[in-house]
Backbone as JSON, one array per atom type, in Angstrom:
{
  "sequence": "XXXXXXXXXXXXXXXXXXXXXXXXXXXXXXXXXXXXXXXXXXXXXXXXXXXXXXXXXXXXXXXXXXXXXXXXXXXXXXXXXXXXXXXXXXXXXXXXXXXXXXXXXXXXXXXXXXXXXXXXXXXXXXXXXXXXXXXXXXXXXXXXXXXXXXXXXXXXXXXXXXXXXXXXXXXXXXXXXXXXXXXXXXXXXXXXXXXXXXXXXXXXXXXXXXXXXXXXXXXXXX",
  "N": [[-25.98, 10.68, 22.16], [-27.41, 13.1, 20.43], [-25.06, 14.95, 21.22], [-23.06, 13.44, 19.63], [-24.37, 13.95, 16.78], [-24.08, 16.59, 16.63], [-21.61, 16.86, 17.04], [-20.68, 15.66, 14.65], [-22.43, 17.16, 12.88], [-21.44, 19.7, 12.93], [-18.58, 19.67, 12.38], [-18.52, 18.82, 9.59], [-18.19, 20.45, 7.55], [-15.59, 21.13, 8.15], [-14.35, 18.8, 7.49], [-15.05, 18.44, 5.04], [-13.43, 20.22, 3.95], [-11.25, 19.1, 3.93], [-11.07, 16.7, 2.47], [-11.05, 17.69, -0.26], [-8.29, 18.76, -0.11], [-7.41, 15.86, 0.16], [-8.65, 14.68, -2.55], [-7.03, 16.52, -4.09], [-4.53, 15.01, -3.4], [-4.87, 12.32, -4.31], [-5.56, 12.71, -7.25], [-3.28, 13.87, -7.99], [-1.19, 12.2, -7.22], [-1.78, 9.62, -9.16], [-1.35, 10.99, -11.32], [1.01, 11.01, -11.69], [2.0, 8.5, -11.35], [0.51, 7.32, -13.2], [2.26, 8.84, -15.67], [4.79, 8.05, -15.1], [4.55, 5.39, -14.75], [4.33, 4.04, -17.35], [5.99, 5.13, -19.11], [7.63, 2.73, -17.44], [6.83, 0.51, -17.75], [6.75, 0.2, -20.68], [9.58, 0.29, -21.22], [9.85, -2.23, -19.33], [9.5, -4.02, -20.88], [10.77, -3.61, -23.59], [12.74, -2.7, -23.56], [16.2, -3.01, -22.73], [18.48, -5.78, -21.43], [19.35, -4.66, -19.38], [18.19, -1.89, -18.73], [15.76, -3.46, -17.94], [16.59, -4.76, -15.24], [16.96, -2.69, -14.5], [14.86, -1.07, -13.52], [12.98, -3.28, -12.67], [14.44, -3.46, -10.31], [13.48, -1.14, -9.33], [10.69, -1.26, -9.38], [10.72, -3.31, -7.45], [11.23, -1.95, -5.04], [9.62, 0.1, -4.45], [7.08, -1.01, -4.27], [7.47, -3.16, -2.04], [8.5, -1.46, 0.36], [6.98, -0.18, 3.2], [4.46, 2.6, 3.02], [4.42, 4.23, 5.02], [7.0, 4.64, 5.86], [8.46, 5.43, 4.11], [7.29, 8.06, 3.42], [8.02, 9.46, 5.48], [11.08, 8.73, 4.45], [11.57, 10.18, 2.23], [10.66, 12.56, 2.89], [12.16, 13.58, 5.68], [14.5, 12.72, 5.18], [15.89, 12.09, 2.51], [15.2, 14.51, 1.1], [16.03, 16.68, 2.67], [18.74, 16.43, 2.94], [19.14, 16.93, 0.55], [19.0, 19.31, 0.62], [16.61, 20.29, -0.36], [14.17, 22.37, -0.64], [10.34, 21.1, -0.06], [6.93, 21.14, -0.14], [4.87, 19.67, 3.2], [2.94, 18.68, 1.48], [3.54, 18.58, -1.48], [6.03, 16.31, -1.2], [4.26, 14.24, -0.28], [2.37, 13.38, -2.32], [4.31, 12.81, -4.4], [5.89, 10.69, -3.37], [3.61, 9.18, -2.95], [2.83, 8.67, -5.64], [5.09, 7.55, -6.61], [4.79, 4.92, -5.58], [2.67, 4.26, -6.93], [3.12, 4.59, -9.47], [4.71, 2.13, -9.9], [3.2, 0.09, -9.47], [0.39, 0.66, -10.96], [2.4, 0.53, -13.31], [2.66, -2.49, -13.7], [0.09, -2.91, -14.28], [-0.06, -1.62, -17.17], [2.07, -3.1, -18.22], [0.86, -5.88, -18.43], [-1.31, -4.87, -19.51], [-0.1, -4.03, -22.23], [1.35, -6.78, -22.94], [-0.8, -8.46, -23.74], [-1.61, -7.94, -25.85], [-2.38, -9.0, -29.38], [0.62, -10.39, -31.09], [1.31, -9.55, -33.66], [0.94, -6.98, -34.3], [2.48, -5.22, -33.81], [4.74, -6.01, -35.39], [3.21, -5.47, -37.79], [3.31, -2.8, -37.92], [6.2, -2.28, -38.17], [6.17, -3.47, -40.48], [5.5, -1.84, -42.3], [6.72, 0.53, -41.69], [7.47, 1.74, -39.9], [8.62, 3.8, -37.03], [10.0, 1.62, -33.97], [9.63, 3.44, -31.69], [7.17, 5.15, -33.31], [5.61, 2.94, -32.93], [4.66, 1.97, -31.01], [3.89, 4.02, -29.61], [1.75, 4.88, -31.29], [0.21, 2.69, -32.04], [0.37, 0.5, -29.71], [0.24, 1.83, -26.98], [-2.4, 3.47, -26.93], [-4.27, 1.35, -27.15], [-3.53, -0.31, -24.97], [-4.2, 1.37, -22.59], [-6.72, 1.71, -22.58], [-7.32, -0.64, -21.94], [-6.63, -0.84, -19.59], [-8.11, 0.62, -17.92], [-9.99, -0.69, -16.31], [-8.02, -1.78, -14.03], [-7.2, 0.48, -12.9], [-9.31, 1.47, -11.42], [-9.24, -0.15, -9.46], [-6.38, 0.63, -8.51], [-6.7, 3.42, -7.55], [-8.27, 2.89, -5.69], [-7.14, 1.5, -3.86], [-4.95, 4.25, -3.63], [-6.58, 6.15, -2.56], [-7.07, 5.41, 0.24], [-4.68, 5.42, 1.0], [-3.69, 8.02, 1.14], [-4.86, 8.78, 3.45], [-3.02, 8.49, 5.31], [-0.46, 10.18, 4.68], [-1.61, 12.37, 6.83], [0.71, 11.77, 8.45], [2.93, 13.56, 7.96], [1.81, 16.38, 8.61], [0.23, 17.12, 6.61], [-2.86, 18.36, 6.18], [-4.98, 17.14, 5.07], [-8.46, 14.65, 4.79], [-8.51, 12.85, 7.03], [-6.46, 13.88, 8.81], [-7.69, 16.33, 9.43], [-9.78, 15.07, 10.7], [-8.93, 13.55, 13.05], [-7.31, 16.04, 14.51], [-10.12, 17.54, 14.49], [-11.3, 15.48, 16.73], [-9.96, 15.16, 18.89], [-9.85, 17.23, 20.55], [-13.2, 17.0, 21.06], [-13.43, 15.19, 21.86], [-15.16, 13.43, 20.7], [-14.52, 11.32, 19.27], [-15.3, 8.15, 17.87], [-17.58, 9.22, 16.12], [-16.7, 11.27, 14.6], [-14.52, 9.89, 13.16], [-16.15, 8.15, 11.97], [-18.06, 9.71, 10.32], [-15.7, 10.42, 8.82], [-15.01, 8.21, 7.48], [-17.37, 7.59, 6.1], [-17.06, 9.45, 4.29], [-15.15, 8.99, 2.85], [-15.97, 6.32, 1.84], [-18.0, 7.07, 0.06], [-16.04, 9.0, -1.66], [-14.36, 6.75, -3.11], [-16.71, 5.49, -4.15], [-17.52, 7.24, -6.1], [-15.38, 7.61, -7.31], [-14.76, 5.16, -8.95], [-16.92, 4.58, -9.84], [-16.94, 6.55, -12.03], [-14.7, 5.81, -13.71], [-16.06, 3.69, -14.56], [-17.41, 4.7, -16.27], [-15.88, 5.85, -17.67], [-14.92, 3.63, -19.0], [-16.65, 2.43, -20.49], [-16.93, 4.9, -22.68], [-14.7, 4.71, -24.06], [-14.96, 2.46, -25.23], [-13.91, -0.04, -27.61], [-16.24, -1.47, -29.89], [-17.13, -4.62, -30.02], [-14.23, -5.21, -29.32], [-12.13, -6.89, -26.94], [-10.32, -8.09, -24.41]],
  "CA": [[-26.29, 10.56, 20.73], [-27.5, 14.0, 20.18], [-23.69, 15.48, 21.15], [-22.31, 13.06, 18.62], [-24.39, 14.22, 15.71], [-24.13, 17.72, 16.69], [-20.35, 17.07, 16.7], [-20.8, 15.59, 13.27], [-22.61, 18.39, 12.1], [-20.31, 21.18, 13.25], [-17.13, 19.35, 11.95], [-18.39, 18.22, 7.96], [-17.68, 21.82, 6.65], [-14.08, 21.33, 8.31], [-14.19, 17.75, 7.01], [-15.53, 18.81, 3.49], [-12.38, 20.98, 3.51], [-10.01, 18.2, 4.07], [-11.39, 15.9, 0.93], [-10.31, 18.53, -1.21], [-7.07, 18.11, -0.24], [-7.57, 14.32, -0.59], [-8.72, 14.65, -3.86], [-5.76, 17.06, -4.92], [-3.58, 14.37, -3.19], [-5.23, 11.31, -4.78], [-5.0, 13.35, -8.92], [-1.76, 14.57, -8.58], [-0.55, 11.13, -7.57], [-2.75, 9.3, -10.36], [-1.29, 11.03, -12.5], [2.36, 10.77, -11.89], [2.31, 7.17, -11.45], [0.61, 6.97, -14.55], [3.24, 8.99, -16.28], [6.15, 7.14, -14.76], [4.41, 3.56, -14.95], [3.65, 4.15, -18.77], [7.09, 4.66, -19.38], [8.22, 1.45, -16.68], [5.95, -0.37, -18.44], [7.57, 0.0, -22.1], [10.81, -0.21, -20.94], [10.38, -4.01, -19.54], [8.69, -4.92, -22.34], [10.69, -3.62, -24.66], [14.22, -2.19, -23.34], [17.09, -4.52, -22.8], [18.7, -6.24, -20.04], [19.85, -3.5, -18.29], [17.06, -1.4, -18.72], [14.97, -4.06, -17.16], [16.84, -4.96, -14.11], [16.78, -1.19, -12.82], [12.94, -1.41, -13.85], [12.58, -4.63, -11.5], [15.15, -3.09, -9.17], [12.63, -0.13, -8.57], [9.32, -1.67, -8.91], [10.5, -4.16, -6.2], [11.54, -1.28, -4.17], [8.47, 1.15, -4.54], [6.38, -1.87, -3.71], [8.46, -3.4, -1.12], [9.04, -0.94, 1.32], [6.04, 0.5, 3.84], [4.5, 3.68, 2.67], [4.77, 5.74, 5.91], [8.77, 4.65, 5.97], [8.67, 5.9, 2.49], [6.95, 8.87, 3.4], [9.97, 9.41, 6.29], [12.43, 8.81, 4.42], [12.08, 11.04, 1.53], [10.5, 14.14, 3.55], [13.11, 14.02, 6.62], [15.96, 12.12, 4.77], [16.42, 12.48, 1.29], [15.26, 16.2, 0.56], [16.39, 17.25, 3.39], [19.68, 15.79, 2.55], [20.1, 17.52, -1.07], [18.43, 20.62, 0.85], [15.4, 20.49, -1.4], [12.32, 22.49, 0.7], [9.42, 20.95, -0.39], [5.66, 21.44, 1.04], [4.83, 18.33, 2.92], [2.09, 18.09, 0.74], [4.45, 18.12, -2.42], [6.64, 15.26, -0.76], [2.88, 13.11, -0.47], [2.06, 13.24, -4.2], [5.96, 12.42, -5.05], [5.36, 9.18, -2.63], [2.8, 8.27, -3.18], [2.97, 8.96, -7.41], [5.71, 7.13, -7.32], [4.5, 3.75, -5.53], [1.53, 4.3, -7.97], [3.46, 4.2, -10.72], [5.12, 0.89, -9.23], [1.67, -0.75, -9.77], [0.16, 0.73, -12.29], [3.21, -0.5, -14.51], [2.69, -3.7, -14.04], [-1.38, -2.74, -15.06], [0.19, -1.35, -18.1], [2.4, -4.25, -18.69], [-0.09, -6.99, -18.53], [-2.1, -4.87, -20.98], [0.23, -5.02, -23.98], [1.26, -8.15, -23.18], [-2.31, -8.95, -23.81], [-2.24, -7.16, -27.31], [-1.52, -9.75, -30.05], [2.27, -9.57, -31.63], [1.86, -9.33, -34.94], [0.13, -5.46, -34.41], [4.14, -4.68, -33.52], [5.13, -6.84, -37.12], [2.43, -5.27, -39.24], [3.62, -1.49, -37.96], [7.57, -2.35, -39.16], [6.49, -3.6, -41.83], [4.91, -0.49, -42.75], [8.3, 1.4, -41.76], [6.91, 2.81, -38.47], [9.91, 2.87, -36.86], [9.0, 1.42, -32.89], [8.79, 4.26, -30.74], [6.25, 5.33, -33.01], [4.43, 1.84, -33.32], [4.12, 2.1, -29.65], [2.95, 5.61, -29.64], [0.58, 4.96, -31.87], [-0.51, 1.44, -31.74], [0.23, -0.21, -28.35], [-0.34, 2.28, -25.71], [-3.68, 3.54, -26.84], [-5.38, -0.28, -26.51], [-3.51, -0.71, -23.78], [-4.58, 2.11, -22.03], [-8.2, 1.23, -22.55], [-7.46, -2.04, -21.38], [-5.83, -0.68, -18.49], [-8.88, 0.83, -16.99], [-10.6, -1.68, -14.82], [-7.21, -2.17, -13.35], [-6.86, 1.71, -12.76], [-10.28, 1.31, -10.69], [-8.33, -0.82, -7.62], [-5.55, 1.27, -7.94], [-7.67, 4.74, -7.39], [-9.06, 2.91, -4.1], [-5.71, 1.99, -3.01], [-4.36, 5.37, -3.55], [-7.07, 7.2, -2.09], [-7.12, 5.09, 1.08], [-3.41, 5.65, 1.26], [-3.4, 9.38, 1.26], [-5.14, 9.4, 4.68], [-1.7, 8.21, 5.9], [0.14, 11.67, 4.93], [-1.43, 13.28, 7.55], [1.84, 11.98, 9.36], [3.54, 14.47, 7.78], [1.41, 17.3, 8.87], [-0.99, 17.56, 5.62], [-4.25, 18.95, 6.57], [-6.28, 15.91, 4.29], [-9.41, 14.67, 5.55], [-8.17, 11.98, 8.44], [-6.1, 14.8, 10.16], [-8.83, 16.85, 10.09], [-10.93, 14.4, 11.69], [-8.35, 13.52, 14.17], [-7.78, 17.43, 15.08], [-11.46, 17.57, 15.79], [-11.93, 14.61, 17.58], [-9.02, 15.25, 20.02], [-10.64, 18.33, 20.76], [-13.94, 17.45, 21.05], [-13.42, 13.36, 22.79], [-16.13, 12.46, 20.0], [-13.83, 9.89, 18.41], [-16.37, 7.33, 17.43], [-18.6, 9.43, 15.26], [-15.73, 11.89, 14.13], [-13.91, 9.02, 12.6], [-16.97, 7.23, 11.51], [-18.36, 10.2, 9.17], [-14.54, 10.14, 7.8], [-14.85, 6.86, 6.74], [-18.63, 7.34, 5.1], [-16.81, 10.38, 2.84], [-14.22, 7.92, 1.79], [-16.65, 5.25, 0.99], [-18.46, 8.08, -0.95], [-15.39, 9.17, -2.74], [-14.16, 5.47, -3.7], [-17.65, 4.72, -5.4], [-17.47, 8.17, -7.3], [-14.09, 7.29, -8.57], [-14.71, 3.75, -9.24], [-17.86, 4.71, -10.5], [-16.62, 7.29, -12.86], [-13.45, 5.23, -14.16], [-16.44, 2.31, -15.39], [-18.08, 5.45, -17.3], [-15.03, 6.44, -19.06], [-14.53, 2.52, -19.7], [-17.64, 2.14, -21.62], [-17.21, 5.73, -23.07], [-13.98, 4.49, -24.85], [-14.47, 0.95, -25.4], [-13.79, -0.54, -28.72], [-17.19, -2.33, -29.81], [-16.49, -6.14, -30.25], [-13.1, -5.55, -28.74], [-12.37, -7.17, -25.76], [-9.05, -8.53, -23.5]],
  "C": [[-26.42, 11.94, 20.1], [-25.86, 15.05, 20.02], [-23.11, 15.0, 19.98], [-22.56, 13.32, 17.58], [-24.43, 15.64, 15.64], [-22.56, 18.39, 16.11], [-20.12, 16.92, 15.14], [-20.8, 16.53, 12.15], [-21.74, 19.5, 12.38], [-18.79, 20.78, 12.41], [-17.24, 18.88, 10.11], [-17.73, 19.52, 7.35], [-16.09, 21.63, 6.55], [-13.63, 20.18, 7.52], [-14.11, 17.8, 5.01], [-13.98, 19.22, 2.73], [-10.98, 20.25, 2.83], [-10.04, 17.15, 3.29], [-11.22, 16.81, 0.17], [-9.14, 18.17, -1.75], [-6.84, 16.75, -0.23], [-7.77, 14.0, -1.53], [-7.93, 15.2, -5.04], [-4.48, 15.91, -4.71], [-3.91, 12.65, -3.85], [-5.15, 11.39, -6.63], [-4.06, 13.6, -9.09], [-0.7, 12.79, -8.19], [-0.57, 9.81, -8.32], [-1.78, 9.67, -11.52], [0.03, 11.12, -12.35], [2.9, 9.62, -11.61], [1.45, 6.73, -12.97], [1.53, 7.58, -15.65], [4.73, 8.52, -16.38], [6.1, 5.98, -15.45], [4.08, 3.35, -16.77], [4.96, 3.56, -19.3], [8.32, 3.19, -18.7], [8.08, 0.58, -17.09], [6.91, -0.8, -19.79], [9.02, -0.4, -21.98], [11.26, -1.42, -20.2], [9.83, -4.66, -20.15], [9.84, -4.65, -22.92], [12.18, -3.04, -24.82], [15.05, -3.44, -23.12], [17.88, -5.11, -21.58], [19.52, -5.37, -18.91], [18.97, -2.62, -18.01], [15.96, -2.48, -17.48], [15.09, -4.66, -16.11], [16.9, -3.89, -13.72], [15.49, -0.98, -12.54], [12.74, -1.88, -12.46], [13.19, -4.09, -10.32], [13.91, -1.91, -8.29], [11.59, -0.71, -8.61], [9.18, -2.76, -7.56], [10.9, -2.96, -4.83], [10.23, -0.76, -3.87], [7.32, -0.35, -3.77], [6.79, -2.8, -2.74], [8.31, -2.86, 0.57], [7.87, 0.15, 1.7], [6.0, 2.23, 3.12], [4.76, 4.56, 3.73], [6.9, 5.73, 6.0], [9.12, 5.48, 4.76], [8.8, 7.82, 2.58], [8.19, 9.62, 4.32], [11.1, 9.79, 5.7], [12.61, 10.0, 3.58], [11.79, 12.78, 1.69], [11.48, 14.45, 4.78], [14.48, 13.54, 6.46], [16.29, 12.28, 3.42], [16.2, 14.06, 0.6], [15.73, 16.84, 1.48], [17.78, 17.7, 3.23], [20.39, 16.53, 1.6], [19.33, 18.65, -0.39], [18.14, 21.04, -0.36], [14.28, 20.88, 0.17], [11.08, 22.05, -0.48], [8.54, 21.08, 0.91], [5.37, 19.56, 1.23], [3.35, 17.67, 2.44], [2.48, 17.65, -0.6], [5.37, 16.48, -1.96], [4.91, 14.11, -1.03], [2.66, 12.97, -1.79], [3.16, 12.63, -4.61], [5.77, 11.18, -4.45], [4.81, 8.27, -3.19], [2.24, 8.32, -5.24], [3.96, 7.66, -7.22], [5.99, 5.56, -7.13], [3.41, 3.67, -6.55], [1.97, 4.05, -8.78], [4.68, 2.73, -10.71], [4.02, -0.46, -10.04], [1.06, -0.7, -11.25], [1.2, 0.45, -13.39], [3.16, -1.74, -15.1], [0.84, -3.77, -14.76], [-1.04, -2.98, -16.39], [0.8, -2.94, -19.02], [1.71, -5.51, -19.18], [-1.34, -6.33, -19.65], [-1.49, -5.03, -22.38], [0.69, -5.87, -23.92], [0.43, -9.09, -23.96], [-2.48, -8.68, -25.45], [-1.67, -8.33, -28.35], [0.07, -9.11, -31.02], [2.04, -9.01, -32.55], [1.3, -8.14, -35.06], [2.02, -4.5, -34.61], [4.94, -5.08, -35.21], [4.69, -6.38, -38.04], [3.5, -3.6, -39.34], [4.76, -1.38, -38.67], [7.71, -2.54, -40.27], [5.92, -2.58, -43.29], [5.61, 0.42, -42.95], [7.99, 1.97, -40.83], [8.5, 2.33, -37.73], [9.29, 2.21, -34.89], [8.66, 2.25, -32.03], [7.57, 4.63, -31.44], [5.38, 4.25, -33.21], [4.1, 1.93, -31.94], [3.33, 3.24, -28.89], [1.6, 5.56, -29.95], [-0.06, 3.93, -32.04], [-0.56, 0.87, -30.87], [-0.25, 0.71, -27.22], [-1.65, 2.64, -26.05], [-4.54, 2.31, -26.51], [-4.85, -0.5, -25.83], [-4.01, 0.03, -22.76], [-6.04, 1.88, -21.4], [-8.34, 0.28, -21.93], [-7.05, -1.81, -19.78], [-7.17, -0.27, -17.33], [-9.25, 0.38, -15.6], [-9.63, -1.88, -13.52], [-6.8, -0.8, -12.26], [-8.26, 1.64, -11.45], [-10.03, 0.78, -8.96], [-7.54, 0.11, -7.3], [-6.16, 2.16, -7.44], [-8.26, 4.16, -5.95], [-7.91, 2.61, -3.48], [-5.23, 3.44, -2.69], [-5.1, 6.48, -2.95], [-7.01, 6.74, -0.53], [-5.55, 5.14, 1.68], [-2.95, 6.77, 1.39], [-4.11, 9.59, 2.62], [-4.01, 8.87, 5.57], [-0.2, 9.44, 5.95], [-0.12, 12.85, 5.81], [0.03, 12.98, 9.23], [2.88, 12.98, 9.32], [3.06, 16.06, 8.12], [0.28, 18.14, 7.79], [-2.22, 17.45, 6.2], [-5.08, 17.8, 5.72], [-7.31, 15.86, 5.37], [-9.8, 13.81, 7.11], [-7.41, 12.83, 9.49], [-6.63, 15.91, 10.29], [-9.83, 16.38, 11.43], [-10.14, 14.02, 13.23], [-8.2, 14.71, 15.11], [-9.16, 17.62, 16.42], [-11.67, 16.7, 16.63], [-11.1, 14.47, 19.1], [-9.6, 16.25, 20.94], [-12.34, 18.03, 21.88], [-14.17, 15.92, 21.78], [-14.79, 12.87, 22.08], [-15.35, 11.61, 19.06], [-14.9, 9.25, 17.38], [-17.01, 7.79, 16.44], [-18.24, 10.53, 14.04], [-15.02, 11.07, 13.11], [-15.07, 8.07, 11.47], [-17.47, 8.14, 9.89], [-17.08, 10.21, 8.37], [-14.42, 9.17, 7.1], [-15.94, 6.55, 5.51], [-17.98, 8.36, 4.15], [-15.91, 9.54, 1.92], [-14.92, 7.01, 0.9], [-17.48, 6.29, -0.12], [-17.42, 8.41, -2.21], [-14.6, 8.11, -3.49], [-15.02, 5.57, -4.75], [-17.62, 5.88, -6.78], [-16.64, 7.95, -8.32], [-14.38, 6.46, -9.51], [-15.72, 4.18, -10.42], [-17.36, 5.72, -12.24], [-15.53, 6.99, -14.25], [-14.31, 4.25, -14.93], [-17.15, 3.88, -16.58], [-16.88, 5.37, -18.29], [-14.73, 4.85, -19.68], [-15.37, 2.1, -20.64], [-17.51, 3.25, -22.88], [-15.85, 5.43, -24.38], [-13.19, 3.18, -25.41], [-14.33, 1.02, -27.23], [-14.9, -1.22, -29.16], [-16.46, -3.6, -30.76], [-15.11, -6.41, -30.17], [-12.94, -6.08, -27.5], [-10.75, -7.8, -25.2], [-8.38, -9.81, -24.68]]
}
């Protein structure tokens, strides 16, 4: 018992180190699946039948097809391929961004779905032309609306970045593996990895219901 929390304690600093990079690899792919899925989003709402079968074509792909195969293919087969060097921490964010923005599309989607029509009817008839009625009237309430939904994703996506240490990213699971190979404390090595995760879940989660109250609409609601 004493060895195992000794091991504990000797390895959080190294551990500490390696949620960093979990947290750079959990924002940077946040936010490029929400810049993708924004635009995935509008375009099967609102593009036309060609537009929305390459849509469907990729969101069934991105969601489809295992993330470590994913991770595979496009760090030892497709950049390799167009001899692109990326770091294989760049390749993880691009991954996993871009199953994120898979998901979160359909978040997006199901929020202006949600928005009544005639907000799209009043703007034209105003002379807005639609990119900007969508600029300026649909994605902001959908956005808002989008939150809660953004809350699952953010625990998906953080629990999915301890899967890039197949590629050789230092995060905080191939830290813990490192040490624990090392040090044959498995068990308690693995165990505090799992209490930082559950730590950095509730922060997120937690943080994502602040900003949902912080930019609700009062007496707006779904």
């Amino acid at each position: 018992m004493t060895e195992s929390l000794l091991a504990i304690y000797d390895a959080l600093p190294y551990l500490f180190r390696g949620s960093l990079v979990t947290i750079a690899l959990v924002c940077g792919a946040m936010a490029l699946g929400l810049t993708v899925g924004i635009f995935i989003a509008v375009g099967q709402i609102y593009g036309n039948s060609v537009v929305r079968g390459i849509i469907a074509l990729y969101v069934w792909f991105f969601r489809g097809v295992p993330l470590l195969v994913l991770l595979f293919l496009f760090y030892f087969g497709l950049f390799t391929f167009l001899n692109i060097n990326l770091s294989a921490f760049t390749v993880a964010v691009i991954v996993l961004g871009l199953i994120s923005s898979a998901y979160q599309s359909q978040i997006f989607r199901g929020a202006i779905l949600s928005l009544p029509e005639g907000q799209m009817k009043a703007a034209r008839a105003l002379g807005m032309s639609d990119v900007r009625s969508i600029m300026v009237i649909v994605l902001p309430q959908a956005l808002r609306l989008s939150i809660p939904g953004w809350s699952n994703e953010y625990s998906i996506v953080l629990k999915d970045s301890a899967v890039a240490y197949a590629l050789g990213v230092m995060e905080m699971m191939a830290r813990a593996h490192f040490v624990a190979s090392r040090t044959y404390e498995h068990l308690p090595l693995y165990f505090a990895a799992g209490v930082i995760f559950l730590v950095l879940t509730y922060l997120g989660t937690k943080g994502l219901r602040i900003l949902e109250e912080k930019v609700k609409i009062p007496g707006y609601t779904r």
